[in-house]
N, CA, C and O atoms as a Tinker XYZ file with bonds, in Angstrom:
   528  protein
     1  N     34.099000   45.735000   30.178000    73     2
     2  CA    32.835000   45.850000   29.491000    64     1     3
     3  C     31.952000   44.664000   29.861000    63     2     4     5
     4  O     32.328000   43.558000   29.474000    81     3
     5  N     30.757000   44.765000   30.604000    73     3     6
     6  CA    29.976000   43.674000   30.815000    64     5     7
     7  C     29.431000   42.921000   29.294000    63     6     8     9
     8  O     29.134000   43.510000   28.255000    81     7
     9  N     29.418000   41.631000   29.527000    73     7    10
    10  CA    28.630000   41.031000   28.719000    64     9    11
    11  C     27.535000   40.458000   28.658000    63    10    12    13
    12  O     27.029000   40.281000   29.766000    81    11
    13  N     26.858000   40.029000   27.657000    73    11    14
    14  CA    25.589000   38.969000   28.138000    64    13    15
    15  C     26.060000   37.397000   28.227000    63    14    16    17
    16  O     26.823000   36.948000   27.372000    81    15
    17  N     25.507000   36.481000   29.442000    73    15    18
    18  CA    25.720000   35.165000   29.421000    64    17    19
    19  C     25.956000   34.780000   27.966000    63    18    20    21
    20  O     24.955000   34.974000   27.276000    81    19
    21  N     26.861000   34.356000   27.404000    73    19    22
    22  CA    27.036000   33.930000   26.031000    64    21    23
    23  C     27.264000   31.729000   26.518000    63    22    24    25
    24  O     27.375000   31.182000   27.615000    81    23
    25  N     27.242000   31.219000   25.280000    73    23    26
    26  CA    27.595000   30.032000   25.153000    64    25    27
    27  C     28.878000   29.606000   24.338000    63    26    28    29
    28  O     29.498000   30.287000   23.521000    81    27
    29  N     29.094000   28.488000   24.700000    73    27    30
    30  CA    30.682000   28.082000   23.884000    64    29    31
    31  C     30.411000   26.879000   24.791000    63    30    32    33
    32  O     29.941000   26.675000   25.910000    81    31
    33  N     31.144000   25.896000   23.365000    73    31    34
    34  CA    31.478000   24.363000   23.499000    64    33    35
    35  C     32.655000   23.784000   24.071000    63    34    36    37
    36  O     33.684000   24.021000   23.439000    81    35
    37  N     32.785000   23.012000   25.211000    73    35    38
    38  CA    33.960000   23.105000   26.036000    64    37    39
    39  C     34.940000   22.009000   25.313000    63    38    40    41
    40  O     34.405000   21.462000   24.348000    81    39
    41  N     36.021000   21.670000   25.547000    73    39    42
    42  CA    36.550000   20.715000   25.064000    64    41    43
    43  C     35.784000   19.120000   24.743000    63    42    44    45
    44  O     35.936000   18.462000   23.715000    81    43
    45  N     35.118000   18.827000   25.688000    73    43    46
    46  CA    33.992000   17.493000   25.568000    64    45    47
    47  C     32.831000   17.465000   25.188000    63    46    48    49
    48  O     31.893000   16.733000   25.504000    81    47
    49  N     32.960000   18.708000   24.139000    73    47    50
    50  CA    31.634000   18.959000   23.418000    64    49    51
    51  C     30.419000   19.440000   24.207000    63    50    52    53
    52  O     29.257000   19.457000   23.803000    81    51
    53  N     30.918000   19.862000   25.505000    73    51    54
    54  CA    29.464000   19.934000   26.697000    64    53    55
    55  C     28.898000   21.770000   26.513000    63    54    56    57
    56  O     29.760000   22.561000   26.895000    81    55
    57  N     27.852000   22.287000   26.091000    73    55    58
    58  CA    27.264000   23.690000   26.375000    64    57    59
    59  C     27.949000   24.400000   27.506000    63    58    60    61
    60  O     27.636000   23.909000   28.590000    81    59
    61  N     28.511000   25.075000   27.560000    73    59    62
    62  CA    28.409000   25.895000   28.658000    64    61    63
    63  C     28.601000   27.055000   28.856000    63    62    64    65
    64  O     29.627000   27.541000   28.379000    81    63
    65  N     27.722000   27.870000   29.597000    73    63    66
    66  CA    27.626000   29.300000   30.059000    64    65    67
    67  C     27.977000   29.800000   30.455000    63    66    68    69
    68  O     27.709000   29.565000   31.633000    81    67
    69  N     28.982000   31.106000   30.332000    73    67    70
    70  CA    29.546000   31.841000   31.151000    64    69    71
    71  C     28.684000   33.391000   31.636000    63    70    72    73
    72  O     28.625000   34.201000   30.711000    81    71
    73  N     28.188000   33.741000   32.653000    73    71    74
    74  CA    28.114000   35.051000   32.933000    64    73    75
    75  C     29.331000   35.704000   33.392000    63    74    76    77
    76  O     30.326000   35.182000   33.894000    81    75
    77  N     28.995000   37.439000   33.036000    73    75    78
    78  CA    30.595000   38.383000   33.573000    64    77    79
    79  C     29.333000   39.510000   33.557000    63    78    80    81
    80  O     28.856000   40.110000   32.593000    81    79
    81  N     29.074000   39.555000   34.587000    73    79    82
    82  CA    28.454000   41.143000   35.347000    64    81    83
    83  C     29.282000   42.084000   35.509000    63    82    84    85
    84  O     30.324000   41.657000   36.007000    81    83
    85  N     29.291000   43.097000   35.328000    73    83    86
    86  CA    29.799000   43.868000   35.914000    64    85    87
    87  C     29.113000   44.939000   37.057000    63    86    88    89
    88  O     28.484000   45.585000   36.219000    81    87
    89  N     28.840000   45.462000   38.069000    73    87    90
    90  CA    28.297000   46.188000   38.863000    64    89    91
    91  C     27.779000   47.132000   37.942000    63    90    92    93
    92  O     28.349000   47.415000   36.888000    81    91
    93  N     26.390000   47.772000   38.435000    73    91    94
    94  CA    25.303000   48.360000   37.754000    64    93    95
    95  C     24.697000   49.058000   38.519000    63    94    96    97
    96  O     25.200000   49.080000   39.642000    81    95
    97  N     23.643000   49.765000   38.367000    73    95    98
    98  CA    22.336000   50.375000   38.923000    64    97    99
    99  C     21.743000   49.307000   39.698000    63    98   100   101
   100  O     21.571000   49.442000   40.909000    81    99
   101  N     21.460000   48.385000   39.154000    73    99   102
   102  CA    20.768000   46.993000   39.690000    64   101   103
   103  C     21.500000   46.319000   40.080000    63   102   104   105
   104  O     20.956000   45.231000   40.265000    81   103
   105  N     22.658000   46.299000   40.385000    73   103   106
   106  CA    23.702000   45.552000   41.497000    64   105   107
   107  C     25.022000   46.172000   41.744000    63   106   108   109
   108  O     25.529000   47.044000   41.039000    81   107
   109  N     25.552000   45.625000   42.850000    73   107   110
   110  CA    26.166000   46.628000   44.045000    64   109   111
   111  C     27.475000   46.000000   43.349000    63   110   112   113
   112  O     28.416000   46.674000   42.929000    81   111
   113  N     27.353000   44.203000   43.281000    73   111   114
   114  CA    28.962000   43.691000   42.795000    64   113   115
   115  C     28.735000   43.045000   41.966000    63   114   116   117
   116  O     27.703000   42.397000   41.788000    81   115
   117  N     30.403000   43.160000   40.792000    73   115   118
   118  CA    29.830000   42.034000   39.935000    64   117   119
   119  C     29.972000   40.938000   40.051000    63   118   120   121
   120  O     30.324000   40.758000   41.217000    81   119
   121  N     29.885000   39.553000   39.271000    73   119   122
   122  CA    29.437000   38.474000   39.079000    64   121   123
   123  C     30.224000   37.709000   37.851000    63   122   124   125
   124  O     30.117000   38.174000   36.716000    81   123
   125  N     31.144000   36.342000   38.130000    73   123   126
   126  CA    31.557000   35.769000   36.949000    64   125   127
   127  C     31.612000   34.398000   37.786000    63   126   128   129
   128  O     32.183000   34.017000   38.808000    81   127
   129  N     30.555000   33.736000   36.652000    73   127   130
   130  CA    30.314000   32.163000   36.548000    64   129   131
   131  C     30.391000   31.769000   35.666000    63   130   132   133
   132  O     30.242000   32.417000   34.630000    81   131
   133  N     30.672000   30.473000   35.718000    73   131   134
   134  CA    30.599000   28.969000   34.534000    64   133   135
   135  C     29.705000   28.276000   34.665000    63   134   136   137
   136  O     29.437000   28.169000   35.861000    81   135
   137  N     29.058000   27.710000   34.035000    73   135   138
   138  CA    27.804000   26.228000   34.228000    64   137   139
   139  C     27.914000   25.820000   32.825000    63   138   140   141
   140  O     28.056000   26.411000   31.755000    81   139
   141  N     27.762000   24.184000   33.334000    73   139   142
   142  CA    27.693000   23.160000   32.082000    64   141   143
   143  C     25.800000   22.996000   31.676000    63   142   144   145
   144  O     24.882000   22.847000   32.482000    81   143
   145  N     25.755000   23.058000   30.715000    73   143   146
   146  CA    24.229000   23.559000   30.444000    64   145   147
   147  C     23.735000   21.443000   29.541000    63   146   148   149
   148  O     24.266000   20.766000   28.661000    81   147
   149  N     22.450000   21.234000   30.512000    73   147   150
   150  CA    22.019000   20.321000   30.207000    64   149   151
   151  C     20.951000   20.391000   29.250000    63   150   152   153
   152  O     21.019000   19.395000   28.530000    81   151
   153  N     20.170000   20.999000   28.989000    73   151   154
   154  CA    19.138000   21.267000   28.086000    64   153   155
   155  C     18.844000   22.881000   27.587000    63   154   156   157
   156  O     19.210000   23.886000   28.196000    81   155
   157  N     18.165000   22.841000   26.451000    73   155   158
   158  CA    17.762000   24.238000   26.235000    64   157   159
   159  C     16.635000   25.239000   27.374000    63   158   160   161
   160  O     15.877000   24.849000   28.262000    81   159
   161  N     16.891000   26.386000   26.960000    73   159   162
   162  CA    16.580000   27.082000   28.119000    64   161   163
   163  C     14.853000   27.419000   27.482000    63   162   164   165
   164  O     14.314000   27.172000   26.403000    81   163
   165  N     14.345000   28.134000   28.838000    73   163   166
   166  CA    13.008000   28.946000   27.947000    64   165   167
   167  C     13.054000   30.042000   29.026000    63   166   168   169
   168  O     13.719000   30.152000   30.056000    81   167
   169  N     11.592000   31.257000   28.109000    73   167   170
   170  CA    11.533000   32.406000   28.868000    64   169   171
   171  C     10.670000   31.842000   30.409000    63   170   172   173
   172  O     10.077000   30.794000   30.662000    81   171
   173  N     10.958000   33.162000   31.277000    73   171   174
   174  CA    10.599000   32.545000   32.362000    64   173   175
   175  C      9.856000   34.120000   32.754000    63   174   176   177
   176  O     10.242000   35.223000   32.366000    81   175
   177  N      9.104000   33.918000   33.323000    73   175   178
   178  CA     8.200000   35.686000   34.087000    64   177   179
   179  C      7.691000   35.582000   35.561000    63   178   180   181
   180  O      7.117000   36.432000   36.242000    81   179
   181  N      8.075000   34.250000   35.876000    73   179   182
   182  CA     7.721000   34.222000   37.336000    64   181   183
   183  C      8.214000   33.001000   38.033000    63   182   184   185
   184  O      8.106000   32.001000   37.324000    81   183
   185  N      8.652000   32.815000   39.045000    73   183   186
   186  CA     9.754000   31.894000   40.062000    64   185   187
   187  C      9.112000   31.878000   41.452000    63   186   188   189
   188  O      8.629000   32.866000   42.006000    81   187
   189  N      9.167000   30.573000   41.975000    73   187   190
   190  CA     8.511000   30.490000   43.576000    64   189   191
   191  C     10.198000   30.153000   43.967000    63   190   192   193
   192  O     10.918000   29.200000   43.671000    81   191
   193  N     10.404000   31.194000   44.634000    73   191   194
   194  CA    11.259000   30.971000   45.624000    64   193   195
   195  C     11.289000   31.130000   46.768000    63   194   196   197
   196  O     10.604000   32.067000   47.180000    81   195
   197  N     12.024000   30.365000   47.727000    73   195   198
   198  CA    11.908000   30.687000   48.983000    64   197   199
   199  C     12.741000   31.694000   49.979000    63   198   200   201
   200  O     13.887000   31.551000   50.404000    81   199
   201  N     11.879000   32.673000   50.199000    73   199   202
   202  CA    12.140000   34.338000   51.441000    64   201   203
   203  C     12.130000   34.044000   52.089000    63   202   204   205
   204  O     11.272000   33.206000   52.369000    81   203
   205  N     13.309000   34.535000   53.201000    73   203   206
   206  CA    13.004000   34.827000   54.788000    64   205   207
   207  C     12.050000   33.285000   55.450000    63   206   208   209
   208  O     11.409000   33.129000   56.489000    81   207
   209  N     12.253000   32.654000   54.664000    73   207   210
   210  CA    12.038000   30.669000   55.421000    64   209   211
   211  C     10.279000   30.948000   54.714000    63   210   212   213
   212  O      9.427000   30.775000   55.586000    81   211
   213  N      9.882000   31.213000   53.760000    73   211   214
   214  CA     8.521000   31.455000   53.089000    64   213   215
   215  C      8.673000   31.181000   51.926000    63   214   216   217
   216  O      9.831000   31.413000   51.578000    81   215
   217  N      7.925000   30.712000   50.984000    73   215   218
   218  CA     7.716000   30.153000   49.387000    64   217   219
   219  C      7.056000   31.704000   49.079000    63   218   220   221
   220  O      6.658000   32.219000   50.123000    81   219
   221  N      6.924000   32.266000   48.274000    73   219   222
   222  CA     6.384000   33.188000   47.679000    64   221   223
   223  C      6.680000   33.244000   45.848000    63   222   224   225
   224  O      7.629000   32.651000   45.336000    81   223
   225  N      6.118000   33.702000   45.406000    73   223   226
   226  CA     5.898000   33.812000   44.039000    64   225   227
   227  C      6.326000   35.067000   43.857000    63   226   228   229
   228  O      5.786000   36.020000   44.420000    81   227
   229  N      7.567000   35.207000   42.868000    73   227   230
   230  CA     8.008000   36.427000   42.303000    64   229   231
   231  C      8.120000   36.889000   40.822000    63   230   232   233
   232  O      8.659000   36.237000   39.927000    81   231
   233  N      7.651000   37.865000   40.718000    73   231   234
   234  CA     8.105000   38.217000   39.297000    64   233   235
   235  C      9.224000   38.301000   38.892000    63   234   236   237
   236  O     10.075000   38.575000   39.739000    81   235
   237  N      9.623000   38.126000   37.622000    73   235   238
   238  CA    11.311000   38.019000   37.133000    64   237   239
   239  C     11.311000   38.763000   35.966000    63   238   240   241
   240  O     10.201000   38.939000   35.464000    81   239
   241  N     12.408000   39.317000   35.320000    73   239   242
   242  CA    12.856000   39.723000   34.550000    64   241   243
   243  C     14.301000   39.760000   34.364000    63   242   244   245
   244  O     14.905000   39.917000   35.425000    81   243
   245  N     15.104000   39.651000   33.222000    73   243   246
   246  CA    16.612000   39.873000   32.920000    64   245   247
   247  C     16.465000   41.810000   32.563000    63   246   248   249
   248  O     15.801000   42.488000   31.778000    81   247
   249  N     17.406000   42.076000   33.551000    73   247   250
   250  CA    17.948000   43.876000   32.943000    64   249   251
   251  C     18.653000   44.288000   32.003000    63   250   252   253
   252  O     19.797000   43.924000   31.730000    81   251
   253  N     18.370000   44.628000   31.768000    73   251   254
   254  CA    19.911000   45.354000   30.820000    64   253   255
   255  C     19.734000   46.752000   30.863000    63   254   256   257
   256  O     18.629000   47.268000   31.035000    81   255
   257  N     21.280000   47.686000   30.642000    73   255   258
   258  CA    20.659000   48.934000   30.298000    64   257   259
   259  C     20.201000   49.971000   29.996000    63   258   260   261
   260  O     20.464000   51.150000   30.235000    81   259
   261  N     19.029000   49.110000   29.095000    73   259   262
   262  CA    17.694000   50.005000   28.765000    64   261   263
   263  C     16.208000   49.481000   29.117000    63   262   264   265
   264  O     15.122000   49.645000   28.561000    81   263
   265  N     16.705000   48.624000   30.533000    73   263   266
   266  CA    15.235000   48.245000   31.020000    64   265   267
   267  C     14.917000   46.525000   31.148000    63   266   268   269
   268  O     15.638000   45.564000   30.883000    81   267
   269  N     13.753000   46.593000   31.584000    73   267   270
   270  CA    13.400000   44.621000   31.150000    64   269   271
   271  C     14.066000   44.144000   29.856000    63   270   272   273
   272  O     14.290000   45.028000   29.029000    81   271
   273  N     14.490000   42.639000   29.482000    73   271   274
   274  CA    14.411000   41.842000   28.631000    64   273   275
   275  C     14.000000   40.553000   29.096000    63   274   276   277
   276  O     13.585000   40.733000   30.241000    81   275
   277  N     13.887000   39.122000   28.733000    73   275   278
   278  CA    13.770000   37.736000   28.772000    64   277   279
   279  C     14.540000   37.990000   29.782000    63   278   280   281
   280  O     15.618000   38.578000   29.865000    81   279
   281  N     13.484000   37.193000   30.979000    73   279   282
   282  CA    14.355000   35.960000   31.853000    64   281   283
   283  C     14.500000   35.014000   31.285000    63   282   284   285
   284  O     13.706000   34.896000   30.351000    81   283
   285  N     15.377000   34.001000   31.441000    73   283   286
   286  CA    15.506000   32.426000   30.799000    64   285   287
   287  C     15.603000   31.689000   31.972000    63   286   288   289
   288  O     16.131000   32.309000   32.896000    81   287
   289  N     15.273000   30.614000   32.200000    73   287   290
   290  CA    15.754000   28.932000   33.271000    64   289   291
   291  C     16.339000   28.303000   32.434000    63   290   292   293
   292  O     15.903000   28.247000   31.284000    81   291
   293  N     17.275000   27.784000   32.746000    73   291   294
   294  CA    17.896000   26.444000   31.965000    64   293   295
   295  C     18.367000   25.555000   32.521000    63   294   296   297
   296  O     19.346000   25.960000   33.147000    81   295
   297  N     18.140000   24.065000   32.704000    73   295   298
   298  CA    19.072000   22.973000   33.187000    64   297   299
   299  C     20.566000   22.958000   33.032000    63   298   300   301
   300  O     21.222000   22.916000   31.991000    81   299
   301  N     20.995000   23.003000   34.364000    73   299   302
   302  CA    22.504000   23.107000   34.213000    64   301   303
   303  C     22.763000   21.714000   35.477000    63   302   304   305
   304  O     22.098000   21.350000   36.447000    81   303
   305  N     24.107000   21.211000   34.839000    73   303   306
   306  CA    24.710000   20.711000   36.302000    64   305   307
   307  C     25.950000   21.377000   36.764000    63   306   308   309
   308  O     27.014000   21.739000   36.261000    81   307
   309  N     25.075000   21.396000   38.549000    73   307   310
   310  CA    25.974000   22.257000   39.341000    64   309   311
   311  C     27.480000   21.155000   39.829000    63   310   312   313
   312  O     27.402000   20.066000   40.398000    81   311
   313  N     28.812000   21.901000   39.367000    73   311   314
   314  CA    29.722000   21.213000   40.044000    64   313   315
   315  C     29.353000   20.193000   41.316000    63   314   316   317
   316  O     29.275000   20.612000   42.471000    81   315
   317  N     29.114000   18.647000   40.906000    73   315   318
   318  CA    29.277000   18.042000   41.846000    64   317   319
   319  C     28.136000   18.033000   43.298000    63   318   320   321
   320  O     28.284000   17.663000   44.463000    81   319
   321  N     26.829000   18.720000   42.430000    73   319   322
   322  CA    25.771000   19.262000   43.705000    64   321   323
   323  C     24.943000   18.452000   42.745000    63   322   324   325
   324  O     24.042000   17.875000   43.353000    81   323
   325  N     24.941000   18.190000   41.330000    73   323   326
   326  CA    23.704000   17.265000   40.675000    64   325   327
   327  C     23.467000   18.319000   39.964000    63   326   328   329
   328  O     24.124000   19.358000   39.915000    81   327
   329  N     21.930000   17.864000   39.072000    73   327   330
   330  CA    21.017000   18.979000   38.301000    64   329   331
   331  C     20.470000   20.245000   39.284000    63   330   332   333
   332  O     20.143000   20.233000   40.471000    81   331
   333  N     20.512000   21.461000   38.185000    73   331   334
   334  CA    19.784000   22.294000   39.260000    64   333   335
   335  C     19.409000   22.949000   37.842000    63   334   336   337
   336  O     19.672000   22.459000   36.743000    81   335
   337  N     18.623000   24.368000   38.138000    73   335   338
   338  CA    18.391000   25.152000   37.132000    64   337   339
   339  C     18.865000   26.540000   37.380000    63   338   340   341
   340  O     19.125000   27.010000   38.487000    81   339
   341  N     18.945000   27.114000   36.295000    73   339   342
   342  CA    19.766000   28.285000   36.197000    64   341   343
   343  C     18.866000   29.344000   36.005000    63   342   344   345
   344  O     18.121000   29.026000   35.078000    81   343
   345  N     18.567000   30.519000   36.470000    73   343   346
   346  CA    17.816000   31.531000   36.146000    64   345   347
   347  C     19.140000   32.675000   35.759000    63   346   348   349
   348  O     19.946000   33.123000   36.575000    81   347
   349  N     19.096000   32.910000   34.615000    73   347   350
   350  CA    19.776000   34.392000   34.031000    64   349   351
   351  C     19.022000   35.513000   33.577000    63   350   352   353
   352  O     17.801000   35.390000   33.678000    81   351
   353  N     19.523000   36.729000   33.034000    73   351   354
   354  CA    18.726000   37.738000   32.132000    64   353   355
   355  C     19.115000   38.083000   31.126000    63   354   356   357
   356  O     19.048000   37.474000   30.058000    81   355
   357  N     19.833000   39.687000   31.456000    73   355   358
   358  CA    20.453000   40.378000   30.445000    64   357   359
   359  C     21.737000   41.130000   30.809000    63   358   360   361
   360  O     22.156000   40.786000   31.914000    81   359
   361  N     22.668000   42.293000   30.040000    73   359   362
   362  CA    23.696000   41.922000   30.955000    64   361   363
   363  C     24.146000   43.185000   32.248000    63   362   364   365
   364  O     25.247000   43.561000   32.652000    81   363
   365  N     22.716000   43.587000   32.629000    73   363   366
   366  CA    22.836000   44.060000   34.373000    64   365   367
   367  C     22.536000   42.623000   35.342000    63   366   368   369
   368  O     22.886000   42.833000   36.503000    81   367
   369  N     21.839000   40.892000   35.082000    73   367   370
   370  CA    21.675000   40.940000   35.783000    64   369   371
   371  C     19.871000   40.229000   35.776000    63   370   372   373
   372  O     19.219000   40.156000   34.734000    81   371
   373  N     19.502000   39.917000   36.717000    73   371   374
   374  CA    18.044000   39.820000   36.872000    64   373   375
   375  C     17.342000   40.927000   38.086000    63   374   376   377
   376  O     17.933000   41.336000   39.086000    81   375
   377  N     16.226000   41.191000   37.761000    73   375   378
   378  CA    15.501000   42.200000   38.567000    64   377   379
   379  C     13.918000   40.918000   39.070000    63   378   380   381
   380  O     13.202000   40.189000   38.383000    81   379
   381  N     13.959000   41.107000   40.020000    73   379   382
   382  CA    12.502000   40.579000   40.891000    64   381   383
   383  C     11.832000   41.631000   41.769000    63   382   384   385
   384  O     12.167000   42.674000   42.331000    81   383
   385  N     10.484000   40.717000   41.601000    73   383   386
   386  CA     9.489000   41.927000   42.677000    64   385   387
   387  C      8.389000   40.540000   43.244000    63   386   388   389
   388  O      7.675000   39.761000   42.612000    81   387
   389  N      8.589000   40.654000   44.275000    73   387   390
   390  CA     7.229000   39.528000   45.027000    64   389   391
   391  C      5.801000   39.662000   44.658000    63   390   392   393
   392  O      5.054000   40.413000   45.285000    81   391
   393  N      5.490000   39.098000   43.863000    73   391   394
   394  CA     4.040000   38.973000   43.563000    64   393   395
   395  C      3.049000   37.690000   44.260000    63   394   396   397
   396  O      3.638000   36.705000   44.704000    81   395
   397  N      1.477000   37.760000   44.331000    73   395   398
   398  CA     0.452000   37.102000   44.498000    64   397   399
   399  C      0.376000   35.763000   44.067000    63   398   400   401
   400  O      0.015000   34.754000   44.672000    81   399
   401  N      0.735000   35.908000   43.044000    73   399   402
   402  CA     0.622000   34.504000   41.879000    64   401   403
   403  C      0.908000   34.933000   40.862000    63   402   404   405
   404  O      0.811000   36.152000   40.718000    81   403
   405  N      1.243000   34.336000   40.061000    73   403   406
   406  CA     1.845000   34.119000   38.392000    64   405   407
   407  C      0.587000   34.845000   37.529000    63   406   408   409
   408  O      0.694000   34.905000   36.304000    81   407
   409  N     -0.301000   35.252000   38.030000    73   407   410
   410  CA    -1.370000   35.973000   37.197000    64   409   411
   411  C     -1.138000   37.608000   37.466000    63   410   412   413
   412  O     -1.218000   38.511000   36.633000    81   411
   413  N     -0.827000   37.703000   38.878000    73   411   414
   414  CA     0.065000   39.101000   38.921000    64   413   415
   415  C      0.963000   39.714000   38.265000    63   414   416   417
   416  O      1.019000   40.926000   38.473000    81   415
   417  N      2.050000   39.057000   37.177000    73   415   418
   418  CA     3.059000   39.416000   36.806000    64   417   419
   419  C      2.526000   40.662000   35.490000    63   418   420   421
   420  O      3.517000   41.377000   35.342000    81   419
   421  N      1.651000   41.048000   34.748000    73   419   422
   422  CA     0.860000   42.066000   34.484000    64   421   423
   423  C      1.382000   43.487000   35.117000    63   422   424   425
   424  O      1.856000   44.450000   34.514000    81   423
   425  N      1.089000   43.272000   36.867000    73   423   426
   426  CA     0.583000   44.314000   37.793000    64   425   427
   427  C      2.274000   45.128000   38.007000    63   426   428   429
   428  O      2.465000   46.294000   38.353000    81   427
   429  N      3.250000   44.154000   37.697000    73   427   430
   430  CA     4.536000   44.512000   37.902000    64   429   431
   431  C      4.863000   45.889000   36.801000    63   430   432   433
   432  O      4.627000   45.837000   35.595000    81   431
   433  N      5.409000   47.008000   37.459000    73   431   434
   434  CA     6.559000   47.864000   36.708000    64   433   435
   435  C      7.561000   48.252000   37.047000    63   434   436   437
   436  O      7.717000   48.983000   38.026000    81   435
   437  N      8.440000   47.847000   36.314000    73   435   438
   438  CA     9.821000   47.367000   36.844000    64   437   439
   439  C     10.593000   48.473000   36.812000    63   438   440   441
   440  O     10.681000   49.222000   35.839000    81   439
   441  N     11.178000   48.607000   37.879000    73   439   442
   442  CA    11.948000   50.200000   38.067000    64   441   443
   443  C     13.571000   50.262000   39.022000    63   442   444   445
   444  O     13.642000   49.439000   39.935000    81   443
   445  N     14.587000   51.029000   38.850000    73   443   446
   446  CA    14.941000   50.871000   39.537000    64   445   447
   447  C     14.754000   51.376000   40.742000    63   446   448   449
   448  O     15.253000   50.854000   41.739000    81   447
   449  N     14.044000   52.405000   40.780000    73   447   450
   450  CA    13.357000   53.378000   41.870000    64   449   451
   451  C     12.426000   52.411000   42.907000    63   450   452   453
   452  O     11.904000   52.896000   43.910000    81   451
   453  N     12.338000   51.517000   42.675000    73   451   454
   454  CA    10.992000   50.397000   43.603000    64   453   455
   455  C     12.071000   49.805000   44.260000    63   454   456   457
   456  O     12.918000   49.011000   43.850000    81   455
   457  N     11.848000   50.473000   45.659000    73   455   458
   458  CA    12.565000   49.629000   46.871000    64   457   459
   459  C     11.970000   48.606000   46.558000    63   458   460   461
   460  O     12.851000   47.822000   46.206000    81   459
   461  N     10.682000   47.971000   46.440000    73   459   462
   462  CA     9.872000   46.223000   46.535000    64   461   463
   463  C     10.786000   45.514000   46.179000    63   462   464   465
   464  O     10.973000   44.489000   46.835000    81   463
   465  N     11.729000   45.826000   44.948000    73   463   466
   466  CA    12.289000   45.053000   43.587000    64   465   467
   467  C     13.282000   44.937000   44.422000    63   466   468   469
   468  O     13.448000   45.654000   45.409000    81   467
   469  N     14.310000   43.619000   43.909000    73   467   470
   470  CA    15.380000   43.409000   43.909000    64   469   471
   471  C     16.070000   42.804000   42.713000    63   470   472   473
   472  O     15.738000   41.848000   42.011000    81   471
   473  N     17.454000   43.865000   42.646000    73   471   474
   474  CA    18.033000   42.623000   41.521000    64   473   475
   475  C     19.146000   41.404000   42.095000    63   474   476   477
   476  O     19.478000   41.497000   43.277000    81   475
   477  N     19.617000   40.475000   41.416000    73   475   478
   478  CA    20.503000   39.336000   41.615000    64   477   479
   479  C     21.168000   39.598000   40.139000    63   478   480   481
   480  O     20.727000   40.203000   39.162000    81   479
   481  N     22.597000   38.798000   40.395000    73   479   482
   482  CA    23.352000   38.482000   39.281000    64   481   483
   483  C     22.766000   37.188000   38.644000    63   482   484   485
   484  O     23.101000   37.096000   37.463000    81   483
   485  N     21.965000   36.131000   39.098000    73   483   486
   486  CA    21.593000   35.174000   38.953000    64   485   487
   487  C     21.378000   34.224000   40.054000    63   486   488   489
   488  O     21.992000   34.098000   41.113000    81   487
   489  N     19.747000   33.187000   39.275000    73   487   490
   490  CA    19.966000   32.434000   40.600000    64   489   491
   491  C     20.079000   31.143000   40.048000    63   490   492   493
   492  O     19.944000   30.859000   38.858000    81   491
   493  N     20.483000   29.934000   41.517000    73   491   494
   494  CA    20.451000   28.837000   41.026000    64   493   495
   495  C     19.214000   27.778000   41.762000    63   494   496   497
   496  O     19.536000   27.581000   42.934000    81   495
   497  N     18.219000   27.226000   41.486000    73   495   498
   498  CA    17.468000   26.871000   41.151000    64   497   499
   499  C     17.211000   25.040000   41.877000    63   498   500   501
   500  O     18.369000   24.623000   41.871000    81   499
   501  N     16.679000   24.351000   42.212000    73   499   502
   502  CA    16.465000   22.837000   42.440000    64   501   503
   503  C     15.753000   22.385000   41.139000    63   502   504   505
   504  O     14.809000   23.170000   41.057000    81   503
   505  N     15.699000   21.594000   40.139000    73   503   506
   506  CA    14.869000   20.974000   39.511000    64   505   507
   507  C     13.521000   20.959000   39.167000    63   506   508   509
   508  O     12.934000   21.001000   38.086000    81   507
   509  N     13.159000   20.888000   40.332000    73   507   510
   510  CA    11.798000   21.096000   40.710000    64   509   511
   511  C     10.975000   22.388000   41.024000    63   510   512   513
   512  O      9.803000   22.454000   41.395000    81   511
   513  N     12.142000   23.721000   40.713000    73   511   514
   514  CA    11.122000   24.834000   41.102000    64   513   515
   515  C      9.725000   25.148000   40.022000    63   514   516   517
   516  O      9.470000   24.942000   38.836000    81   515
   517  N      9.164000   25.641000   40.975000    73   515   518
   518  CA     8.170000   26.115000   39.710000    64   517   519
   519  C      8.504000   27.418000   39.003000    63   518   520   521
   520  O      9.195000   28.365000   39.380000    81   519
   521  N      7.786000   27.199000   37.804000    73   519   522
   522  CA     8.016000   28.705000   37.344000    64   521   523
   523  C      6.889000   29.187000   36.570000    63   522   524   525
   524  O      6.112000   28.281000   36.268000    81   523
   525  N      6.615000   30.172000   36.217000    73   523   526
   526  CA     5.404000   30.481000   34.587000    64   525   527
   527  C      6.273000   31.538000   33.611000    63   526   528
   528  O      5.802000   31.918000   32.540000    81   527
């Protein structure tokens, strides 16, 4: 039975997150991670990440399913790689679609039928990405 990223306190009192995907409509395989969570998270609706060696601005959403819910980012540290940030959803998973700019995210309808879209089990993030 898939779940949603839930939280639990590790032995040293540290946050941390587990996702357990299971394969979906919106993804081919599933997905099971851990991260130690450094700060609280917030909603997130749009991510510059970098395509095919290009920065572009994408729309985001967490799936589940019965459709969109909250994306979240959250500060996590990655085993031994430093701070990074965590992008999760719901529990298919996150769904993206390449948009214009962060004022585009409006123009988005999120489907699984839209070759444009892609989903991920989650991504992981540098510090410094932007987001809206």
């Amino acid at each position: 039975m898939a779940a949603r990223p839930w939280i639990a306190c590790g032995c040293d009192d540290t946050a941390r997150m587990y996702i357990d995907i299971e394969s979906n409509d919106n993804l081919n395989e599933a997905a099971m991670a851990t991260f130690k969570e450094t700060g609280s998270s917030a909603i997130v609706r749009a991510v510059r990440l970098s395509i095919d060696d290009a920065w572009h601005w994408c729309a985001i959403t967490g799936w589940d399913p019965t459709g969109p819910v909250d994306a979240r980012i959250t500060p996590i540290e990655e085993s031994g790689d430093g701070p990074a940030r965590l992008l999760h959803g719901g529990e298919h998973g996150l769904r993206l679609a390449r948009i214009a700019s962060p004022a585009a995210i409006s123009t988005v309808r999120w489907s699984l039928e839209d070759a444009t879209q892609w989903g991920e089990p989650f991504l992981l993030c540098r510090p410094e990405t932007e987001f809206a």
